[in-house]
N, CA, C and O atoms as CSV, one atom per row, in Angstrom:
chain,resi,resn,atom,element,x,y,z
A,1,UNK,N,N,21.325,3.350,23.525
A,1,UNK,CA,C,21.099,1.917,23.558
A,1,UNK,C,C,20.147,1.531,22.430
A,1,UNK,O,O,19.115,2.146,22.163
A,2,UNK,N,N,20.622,0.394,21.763
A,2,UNK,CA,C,19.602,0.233,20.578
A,2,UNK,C,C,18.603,-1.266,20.816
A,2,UNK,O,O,19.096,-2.288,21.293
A,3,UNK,N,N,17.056,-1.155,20.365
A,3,UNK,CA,C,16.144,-1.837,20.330
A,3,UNK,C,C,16.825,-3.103,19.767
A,3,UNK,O,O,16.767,-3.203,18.542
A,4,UNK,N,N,17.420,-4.030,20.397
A,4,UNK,CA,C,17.412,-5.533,19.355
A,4,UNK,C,C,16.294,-6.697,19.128
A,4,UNK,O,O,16.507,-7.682,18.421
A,5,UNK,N,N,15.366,-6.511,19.656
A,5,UNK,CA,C,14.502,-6.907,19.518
A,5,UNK,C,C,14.117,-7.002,18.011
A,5,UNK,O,O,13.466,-7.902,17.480
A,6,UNK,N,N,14.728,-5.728,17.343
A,6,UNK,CA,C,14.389,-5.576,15.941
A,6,UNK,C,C,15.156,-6.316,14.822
A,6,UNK,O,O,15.207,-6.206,13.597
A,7,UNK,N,N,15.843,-7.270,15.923
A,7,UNK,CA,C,16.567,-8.105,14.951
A,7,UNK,C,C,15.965,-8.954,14.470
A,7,UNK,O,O,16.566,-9.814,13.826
A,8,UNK,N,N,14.373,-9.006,14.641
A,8,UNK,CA,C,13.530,-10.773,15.034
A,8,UNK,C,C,13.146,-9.918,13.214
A,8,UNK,O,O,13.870,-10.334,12.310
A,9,UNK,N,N,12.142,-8.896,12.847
A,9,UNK,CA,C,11.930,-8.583,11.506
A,9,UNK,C,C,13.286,-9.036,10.005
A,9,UNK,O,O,13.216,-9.553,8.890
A,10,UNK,N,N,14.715,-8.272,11.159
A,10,UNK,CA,C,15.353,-8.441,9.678
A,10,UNK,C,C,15.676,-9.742,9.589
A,10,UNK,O,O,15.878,-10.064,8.418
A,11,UNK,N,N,15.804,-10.607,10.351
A,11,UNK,CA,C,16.113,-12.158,10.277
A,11,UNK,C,C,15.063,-12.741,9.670
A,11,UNK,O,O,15.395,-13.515,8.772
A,12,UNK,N,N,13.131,-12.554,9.986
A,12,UNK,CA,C,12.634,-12.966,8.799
A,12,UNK,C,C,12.429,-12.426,7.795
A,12,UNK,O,O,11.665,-12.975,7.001
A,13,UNK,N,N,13.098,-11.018,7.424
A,13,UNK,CA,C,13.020,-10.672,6.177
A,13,UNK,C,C,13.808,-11.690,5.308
A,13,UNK,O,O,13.393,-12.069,4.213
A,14,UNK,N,N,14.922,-12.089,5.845
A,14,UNK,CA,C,15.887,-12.668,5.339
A,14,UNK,C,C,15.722,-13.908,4.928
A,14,UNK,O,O,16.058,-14.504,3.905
A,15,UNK,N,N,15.127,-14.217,5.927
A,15,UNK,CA,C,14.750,-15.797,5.802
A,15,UNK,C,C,13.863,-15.900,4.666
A,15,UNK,O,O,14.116,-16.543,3.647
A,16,UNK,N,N,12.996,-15.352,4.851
A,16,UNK,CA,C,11.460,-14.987,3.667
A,16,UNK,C,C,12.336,-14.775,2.228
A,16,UNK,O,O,12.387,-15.768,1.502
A,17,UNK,N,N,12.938,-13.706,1.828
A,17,UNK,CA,C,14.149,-13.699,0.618
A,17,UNK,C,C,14.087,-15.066,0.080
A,17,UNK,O,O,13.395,-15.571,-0.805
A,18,UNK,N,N,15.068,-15.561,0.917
A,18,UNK,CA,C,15.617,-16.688,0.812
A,18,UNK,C,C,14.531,-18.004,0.205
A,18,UNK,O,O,14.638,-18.568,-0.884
A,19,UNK,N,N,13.713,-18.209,1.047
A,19,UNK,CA,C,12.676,-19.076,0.605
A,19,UNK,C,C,12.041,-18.634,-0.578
A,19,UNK,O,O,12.045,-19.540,-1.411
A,20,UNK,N,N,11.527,-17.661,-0.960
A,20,UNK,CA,C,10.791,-16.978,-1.970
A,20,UNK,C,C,11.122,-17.317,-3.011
A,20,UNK,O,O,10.474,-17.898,-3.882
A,21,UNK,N,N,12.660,-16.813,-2.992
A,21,UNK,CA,C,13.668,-17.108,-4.321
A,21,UNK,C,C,13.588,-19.013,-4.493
A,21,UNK,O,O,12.930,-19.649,-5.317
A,22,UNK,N,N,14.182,-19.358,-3.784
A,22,UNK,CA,C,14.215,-20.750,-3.591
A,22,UNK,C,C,12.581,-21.672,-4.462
A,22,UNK,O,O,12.280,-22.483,-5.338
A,23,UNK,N,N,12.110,-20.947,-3.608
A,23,UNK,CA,C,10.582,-22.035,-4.250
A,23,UNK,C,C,9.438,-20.916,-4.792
A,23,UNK,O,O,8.337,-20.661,-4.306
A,24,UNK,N,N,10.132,-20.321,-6.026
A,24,UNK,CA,C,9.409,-19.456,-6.528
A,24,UNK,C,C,8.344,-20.064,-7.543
A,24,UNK,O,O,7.518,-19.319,-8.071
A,25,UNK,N,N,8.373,-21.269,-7.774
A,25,UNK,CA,C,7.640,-21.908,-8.338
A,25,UNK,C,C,6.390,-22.701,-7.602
A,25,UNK,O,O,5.446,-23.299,-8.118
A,26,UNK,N,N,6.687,-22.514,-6.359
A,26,UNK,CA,C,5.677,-23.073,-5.551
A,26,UNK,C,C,4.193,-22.192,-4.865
A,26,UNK,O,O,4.327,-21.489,-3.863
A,27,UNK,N,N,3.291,-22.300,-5.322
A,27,UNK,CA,C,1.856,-21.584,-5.092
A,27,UNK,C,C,1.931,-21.212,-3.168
A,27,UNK,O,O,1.703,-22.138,-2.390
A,28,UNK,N,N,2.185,-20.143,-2.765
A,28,UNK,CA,C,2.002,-19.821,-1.492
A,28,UNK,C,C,0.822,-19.093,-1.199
A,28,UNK,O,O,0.499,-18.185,-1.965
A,29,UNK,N,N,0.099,-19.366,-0.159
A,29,UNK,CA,C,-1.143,-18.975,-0.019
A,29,UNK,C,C,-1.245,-18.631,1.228
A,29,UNK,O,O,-1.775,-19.578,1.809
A,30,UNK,N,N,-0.948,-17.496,2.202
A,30,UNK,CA,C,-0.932,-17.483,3.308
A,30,UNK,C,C,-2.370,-16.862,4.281
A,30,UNK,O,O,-2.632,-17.009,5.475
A,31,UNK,N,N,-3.144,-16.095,3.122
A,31,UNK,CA,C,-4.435,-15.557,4.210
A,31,UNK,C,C,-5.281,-16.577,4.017
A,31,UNK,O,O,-6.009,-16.739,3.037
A,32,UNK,N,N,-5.141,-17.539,5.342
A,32,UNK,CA,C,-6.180,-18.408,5.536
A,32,UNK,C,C,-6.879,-18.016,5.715
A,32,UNK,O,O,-7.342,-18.360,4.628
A,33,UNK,N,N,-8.153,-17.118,6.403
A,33,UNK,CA,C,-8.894,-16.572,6.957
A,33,UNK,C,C,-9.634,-16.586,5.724
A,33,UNK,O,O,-10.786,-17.011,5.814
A,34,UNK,N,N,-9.109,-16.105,4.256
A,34,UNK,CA,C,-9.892,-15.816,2.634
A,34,UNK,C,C,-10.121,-17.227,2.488
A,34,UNK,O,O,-11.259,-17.689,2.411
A,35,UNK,N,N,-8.765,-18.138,2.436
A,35,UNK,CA,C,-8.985,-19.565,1.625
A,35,UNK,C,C,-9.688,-20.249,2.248
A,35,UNK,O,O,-10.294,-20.967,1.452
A,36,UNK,N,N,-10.024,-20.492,3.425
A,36,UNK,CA,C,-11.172,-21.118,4.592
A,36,UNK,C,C,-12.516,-21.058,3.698
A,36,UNK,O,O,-13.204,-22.007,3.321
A,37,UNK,N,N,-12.679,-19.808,3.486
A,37,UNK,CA,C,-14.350,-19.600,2.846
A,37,UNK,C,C,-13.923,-19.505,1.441
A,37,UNK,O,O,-14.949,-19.508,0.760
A,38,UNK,N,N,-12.963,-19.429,0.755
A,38,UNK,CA,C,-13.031,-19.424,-0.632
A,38,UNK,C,C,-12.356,-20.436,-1.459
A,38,UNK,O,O,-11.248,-20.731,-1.012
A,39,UNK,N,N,-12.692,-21.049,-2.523
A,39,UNK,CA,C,-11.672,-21.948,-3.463
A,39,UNK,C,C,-10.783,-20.965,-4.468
A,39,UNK,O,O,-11.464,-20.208,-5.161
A,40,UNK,N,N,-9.643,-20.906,-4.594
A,40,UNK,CA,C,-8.764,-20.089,-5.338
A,40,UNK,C,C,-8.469,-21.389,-6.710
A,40,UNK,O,O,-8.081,-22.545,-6.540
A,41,UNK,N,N,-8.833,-20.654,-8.116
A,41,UNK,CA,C,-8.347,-21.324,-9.190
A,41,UNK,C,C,-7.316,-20.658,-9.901
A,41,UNK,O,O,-7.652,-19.546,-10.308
A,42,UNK,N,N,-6.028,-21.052,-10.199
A,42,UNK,CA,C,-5.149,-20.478,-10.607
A,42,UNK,C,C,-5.504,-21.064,-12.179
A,42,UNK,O,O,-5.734,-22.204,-12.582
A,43,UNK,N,N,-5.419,-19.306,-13.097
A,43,UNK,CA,C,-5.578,-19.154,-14.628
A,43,UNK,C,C,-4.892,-19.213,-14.883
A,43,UNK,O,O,-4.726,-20.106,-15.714
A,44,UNK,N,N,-3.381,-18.157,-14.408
A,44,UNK,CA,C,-2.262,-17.986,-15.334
A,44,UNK,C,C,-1.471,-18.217,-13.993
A,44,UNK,O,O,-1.297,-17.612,-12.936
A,45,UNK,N,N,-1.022,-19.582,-14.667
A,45,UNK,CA,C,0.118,-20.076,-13.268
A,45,UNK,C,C,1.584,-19.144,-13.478
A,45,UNK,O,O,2.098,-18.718,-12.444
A,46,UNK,N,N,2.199,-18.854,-14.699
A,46,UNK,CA,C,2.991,-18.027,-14.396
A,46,UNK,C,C,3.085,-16.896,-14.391
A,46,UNK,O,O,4.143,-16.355,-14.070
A,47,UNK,N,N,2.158,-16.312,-14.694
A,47,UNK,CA,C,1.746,-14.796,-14.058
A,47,UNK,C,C,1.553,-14.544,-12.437
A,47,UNK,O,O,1.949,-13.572,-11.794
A,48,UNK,N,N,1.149,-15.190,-12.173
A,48,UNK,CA,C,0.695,-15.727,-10.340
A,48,UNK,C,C,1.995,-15.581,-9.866
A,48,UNK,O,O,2.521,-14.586,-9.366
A,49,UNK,N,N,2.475,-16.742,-10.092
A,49,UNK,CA,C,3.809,-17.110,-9.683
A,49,UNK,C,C,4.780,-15.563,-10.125
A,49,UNK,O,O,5.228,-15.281,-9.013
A,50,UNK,N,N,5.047,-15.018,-10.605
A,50,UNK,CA,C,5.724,-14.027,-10.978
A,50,UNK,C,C,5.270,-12.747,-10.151
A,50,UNK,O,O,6.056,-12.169,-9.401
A,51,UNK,N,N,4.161,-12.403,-10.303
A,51,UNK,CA,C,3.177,-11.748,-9.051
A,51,UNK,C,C,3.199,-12.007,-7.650
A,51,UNK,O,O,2.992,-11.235,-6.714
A,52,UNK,N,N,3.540,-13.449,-7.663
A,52,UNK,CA,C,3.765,-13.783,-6.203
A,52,UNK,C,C,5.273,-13.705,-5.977
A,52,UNK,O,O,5.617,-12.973,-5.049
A,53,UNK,N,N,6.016,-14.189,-6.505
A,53,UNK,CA,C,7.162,-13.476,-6.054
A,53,UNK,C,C,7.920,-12.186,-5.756
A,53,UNK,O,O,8.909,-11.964,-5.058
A,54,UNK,N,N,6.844,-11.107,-6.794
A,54,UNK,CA,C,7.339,-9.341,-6.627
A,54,UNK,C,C,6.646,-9.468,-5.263
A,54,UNK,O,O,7.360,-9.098,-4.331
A,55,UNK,N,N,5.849,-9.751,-5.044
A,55,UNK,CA,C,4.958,-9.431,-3.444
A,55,UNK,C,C,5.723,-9.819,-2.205
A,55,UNK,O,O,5.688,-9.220,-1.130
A,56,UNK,N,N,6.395,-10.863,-2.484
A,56,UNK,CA,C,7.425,-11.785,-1.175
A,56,UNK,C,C,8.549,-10.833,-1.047
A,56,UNK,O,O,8.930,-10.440,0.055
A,57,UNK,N,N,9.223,-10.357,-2.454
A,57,UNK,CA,C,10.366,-9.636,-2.340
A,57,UNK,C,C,10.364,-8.214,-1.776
A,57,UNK,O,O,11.394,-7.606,-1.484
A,58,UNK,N,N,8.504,-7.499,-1.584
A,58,UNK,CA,C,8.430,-6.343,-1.258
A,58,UNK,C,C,8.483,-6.503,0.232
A,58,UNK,O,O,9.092,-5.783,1.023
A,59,UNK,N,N,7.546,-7.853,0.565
A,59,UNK,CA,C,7.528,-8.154,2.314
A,59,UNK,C,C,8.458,-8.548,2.733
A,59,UNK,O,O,8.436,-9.118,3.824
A,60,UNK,N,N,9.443,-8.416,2.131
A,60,UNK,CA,C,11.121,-9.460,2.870
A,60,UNK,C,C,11.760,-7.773,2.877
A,60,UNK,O,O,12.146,-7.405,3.986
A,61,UNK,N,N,11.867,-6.954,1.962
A,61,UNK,CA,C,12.438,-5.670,1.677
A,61,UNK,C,C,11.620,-4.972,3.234
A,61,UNK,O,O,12.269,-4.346,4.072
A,62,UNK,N,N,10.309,-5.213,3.341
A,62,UNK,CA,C,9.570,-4.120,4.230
A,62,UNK,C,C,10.042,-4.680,5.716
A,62,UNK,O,O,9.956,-4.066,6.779
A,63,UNK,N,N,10.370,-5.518,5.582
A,63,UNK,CA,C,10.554,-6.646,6.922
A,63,UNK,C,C,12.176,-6.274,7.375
A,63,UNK,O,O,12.554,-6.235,8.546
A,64,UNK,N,N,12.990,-6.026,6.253
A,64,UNK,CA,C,14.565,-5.757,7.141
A,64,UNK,C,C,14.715,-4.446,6.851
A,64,UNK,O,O,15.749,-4.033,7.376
A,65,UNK,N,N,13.924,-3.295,6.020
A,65,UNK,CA,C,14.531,-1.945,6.013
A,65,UNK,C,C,13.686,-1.774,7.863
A,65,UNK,O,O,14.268,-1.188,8.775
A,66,UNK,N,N,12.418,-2.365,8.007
A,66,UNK,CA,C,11.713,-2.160,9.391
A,66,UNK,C,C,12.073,-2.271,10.749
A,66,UNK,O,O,11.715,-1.705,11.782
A,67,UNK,N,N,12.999,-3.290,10.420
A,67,UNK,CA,C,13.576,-4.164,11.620
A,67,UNK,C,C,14.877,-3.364,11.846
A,67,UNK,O,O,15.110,-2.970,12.989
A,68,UNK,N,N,15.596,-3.139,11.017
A,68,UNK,CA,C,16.914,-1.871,10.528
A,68,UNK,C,C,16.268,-0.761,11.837
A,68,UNK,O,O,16.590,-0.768,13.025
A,69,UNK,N,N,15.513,-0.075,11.306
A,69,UNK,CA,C,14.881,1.282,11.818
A,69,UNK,C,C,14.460,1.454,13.081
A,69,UNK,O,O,14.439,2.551,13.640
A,70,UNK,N,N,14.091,0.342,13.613
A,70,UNK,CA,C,13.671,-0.352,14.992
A,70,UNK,C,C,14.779,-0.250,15.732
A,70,UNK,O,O,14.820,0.374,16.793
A,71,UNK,N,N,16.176,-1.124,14.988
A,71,UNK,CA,C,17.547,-1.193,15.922
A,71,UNK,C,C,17.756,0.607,15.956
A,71,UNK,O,O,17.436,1.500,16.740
A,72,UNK,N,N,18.431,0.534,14.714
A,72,UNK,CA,C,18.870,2.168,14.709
A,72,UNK,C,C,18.618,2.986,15.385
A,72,UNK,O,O,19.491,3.486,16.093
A,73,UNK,N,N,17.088,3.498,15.415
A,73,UNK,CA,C,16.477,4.745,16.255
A,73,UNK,C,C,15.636,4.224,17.581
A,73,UNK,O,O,14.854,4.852,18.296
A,74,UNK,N,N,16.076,2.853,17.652
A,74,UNK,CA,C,15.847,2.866,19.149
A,74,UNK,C,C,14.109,2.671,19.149
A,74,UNK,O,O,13.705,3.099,20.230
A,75,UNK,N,N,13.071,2.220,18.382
A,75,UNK,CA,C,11.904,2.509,18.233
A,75,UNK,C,C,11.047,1.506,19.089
A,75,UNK,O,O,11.482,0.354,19.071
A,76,UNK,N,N,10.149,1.675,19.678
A,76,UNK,CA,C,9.311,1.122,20.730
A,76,UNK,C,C,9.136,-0.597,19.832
A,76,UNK,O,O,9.095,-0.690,18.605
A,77,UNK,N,N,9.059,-1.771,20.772
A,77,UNK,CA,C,8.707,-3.005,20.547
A,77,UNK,C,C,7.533,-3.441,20.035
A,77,UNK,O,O,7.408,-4.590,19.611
A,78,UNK,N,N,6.309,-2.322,20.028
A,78,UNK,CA,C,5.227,-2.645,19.588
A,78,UNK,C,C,5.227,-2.369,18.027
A,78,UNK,O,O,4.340,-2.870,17.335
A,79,UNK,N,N,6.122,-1.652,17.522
A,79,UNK,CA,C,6.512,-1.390,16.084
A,79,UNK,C,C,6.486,-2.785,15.387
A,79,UNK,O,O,5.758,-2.907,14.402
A,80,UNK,N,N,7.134,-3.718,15.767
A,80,UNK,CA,C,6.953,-5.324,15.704
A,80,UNK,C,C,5.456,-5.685,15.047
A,80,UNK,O,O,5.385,-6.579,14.204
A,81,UNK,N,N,4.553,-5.129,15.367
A,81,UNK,CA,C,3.055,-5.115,15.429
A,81,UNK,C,C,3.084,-4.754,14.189
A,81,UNK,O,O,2.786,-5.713,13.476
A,82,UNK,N,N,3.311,-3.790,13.584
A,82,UNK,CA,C,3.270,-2.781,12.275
A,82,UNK,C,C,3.815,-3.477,11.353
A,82,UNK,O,O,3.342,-3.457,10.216
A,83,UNK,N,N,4.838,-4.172,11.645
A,83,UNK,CA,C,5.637,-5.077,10.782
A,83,UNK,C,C,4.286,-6.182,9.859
A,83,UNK,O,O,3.892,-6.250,8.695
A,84,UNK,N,N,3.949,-6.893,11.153
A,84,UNK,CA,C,3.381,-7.810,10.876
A,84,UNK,C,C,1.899,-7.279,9.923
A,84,UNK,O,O,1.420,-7.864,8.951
A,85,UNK,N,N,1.501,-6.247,10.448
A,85,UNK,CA,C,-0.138,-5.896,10.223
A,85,UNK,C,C,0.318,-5.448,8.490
A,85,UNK,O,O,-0.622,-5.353,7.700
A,86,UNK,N,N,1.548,-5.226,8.039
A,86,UNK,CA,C,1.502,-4.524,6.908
A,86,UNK,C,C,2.456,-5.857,6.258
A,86,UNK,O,O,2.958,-5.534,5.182
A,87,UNK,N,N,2.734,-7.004,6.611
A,87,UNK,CA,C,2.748,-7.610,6.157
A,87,UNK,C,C,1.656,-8.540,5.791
A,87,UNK,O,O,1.792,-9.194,4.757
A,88,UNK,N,N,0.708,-8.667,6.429
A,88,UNK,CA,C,-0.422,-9.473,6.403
A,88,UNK,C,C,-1.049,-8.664,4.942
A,88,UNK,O,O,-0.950,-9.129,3.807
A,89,UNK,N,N,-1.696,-7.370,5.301
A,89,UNK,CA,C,-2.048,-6.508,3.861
A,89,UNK,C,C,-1.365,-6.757,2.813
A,89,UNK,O,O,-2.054,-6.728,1.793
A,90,UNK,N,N,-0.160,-7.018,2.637
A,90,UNK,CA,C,0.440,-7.312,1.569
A,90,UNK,C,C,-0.024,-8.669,0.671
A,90,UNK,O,O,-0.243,-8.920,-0.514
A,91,UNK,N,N,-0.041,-9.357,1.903
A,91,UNK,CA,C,-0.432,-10.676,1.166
A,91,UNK,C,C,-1.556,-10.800,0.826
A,91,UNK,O,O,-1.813,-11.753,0.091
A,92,UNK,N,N,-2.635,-9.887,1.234
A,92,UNK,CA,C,-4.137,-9.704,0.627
A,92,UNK,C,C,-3.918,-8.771,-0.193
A,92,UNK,O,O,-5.009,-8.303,-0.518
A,93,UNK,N,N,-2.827,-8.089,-0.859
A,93,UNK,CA,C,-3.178,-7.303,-1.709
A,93,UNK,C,C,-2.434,-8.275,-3.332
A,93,UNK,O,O,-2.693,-8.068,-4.517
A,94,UNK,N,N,-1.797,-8.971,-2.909
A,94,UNK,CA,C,-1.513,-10.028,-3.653
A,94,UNK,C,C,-2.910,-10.563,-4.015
A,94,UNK,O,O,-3.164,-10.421,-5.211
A,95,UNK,N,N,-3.883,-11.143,-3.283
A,95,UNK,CA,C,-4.830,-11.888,-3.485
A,95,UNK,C,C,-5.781,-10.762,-4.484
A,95,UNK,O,O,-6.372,-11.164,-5.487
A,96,UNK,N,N,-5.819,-9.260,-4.019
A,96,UNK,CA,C,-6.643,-8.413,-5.163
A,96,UNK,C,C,-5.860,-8.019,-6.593
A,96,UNK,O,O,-6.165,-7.652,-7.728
A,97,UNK,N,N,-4.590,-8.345,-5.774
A,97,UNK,CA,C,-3.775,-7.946,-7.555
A,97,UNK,C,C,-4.103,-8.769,-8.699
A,97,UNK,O,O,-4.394,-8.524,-9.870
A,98,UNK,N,N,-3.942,-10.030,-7.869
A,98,UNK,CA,C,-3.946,-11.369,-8.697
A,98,UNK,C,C,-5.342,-11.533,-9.669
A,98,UNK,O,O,-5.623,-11.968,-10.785
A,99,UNK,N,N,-6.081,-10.850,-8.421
A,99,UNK,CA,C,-7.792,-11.083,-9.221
A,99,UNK,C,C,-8.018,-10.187,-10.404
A,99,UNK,O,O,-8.230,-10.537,-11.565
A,100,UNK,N,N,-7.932,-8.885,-9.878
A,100,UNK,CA,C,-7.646,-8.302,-10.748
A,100,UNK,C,C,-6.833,-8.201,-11.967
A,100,UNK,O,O,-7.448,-7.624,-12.864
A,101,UNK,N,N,-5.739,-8.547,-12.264
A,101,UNK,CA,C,-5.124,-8.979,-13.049
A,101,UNK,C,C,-5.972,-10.134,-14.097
A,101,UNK,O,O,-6.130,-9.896,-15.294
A,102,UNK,N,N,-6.466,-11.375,-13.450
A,102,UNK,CA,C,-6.879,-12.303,-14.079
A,102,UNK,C,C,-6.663,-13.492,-14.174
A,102,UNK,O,O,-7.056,-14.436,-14.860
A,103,UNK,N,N,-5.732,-13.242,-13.096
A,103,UNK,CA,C,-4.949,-14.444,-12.801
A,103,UNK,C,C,-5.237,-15.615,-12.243
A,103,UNK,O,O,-4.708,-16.714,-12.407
A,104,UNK,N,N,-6.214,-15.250,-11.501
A,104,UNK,CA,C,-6.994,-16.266,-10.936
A,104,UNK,C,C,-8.604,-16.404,-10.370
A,104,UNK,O,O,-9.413,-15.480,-10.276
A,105,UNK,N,N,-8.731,-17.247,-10.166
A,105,UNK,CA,C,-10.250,-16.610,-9.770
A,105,UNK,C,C,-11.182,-17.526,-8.534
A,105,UNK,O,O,-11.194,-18.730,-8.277
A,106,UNK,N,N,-11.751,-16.633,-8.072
A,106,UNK,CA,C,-12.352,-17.568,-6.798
A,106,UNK,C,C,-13.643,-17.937,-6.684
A,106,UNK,O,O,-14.525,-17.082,-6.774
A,107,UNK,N,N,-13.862,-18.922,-6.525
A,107,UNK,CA,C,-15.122,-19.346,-5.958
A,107,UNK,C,C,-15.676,-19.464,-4.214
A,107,UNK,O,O,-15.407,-20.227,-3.286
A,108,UNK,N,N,-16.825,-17.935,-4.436
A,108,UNK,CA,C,-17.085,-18.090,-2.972
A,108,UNK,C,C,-17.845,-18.820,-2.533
A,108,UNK,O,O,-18.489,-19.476,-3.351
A,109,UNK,N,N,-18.108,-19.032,-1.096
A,109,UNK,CA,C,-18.612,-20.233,-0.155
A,109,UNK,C,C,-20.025,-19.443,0.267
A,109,UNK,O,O,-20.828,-19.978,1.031
């Protein structure tokens, strides 16, 4: 019997794809928790933007090979959890790539 539950990852992998591509020109900023206490200035808007889109396409890729693996081998529902926690890192590692890079820069609170 296979986990479908794991259908909920590859559907927003998919979805996520989809949007990414779509409004790749649009500044996405998802760790509120950073932007709350910090002002983000974007230097190199299309470096960002280009950076931000390899990052969406890795969390949309990590999101349906995950959700795949879940159905397939039958893998416990809390895996769901893992999905998310290593999607969240992603998007903060966007925020250190970016800095690093030069791309942008923050002013803390």
């Amino acid at each position: 019997m296979m986990n479908w539950i794991g259908i909920l990852p590859v559907l927003t992998g998919v979805i996520y794809l989809i949007y990414s591509v779509l409004f790749r020109d649009k500044v996405n900023y998802y760790n509120r928790r950073f932007s709350r206490r910090n002002k983000m200035t974007i230097i190199k808007l299309s470096e960002f933007l280009g950076l931000q889109l390899n990052f969406s396409i890795l969390n949309s890729i990590w999101c349906i090979i995950s959700g795949m693996l879940i159905i397939i081998f039958n893998l416990n529902s809390l895996f769901i959890l893992a999905v998310a926690i290593v999607f969240s890192l992603m998007d903060f590692l966007l925020v250190v790539k970016s800095k690093m890079n030069g791309y942008v820069d923050y002013k803390y609170n």
